[in-house]
C-alpha positions as CSV (number, residue, x, y, z in Angstrom):
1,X,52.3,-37.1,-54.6
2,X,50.7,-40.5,-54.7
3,X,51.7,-41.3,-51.2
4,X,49.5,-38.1,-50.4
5,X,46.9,-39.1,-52.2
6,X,46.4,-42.2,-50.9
7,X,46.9,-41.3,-47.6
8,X,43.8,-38.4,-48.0
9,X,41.9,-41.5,-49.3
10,X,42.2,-44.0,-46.9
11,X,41.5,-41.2,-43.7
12,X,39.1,-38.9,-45.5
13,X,36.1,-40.6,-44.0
14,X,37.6,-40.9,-40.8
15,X,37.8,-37.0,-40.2
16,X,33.8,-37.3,-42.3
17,X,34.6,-36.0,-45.4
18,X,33.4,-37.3,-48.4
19,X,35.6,-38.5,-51.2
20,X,33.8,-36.9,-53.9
21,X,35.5,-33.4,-52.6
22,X,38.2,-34.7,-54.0
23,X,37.3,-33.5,-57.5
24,X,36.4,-29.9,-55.8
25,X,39.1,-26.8,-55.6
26,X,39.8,-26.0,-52.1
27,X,38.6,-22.6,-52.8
28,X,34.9,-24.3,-53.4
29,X,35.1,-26.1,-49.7
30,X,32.9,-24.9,-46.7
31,X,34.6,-23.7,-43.5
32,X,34.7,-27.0,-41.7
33,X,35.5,-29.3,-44.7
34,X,39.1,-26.7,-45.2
35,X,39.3,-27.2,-41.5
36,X,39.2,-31.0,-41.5
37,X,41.3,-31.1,-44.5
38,X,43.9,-28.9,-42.7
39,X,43.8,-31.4,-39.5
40,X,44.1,-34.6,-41.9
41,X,46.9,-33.5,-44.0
42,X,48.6,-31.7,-40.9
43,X,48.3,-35.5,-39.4
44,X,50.9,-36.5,-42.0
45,X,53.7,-34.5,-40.6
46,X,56.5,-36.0,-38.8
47,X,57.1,-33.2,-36.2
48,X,56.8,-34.2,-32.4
49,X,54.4,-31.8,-31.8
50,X,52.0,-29.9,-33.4
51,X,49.8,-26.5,-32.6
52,X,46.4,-25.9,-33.2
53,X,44.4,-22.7,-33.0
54,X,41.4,-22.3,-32.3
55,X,40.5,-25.8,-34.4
56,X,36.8,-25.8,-33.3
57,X,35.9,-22.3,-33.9
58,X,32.5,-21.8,-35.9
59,X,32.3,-25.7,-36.4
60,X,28.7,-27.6,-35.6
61,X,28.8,-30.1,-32.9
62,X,28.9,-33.0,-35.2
63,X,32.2,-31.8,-37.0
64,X,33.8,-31.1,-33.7
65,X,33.2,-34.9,-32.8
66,X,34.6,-35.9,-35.9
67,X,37.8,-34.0,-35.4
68,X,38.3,-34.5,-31.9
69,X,38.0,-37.9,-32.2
70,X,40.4,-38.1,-35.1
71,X,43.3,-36.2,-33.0
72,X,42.5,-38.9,-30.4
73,X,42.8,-42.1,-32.8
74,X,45.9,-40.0,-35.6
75,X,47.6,-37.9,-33.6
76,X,47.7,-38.2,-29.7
77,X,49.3,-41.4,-30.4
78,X,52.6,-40.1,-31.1
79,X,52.5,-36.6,-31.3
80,X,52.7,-33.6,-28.3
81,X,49.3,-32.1,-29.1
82,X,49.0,-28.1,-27.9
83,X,45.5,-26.4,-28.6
84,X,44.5,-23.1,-27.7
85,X,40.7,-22.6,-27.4
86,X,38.0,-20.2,-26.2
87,X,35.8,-23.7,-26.0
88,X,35.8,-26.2,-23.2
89,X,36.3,-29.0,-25.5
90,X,36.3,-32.7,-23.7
91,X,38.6,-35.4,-24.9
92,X,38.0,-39.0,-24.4
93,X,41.7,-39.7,-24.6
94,X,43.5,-38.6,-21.2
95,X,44.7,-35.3,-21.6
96,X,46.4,-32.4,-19.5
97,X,44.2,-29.5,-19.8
98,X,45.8,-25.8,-18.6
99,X,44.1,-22.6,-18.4
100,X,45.4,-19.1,-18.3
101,X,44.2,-16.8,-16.2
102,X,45.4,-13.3,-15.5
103,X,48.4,-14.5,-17.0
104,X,48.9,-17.3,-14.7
105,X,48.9,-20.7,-16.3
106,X,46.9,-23.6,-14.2
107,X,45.5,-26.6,-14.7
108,X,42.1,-27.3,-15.2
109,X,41.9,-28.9,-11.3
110,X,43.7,-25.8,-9.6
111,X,41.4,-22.8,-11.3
112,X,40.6,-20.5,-8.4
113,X,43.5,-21.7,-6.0
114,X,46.1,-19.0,-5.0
């Protein structure tokens, strides 16, 4: 438990949350601040890869910089990173990005070919 705790310390601010939500209930949390906190503890796991749906949905632009640039810097380092999204979201980092389409999975480059 204290390893958790310190480790929501030390990256709260780096996903921009506060740490005076650490004296709130979960239940008490807007939207986007359970959705960061679900990305920052989810960060902590030791699988290879991890899923994420629909991470950005109802977000402000603001909070969707903050948390794509924390699963750049936390977890694209070492982690297989799948996300399915209605959004065209851009990463800095370098990324593979696939689309499907009529059932037909593509990459981003090869939309519209055959």
């Amino acid at each position: 438990e204290k390893a958790l705790n310190n480790f929501i310390f030390e990256n709260l601010s780096e996903i921009g949350l506060s740490s005076d939500l650490l004296d709130k209930k979960v239940s008490l949390l807007s939207g986007g601040q359970k959705r960061k906190l679900e990305l920052l503890l989810l960060s902590m796991d030791q699988s290879d890869a991890v899923l994420l749906d629909e991470p950005f949905a109802n977000l402000d632009e603001n909070s969707i910089n903050q948390m794509i640039s924390y699963i750049e810097r936390k977890l694209l380092t070492d982690k297989i990173v799948i996300i399915s999204s209605h959004s065209n979201i851009n990463f800095n980092a370098n990324v593979q990005n696939l689309v499907l389409i009529g059932g037909v999975l593509k990459t981003k480059n090869n939309i519209g070919k055959g």
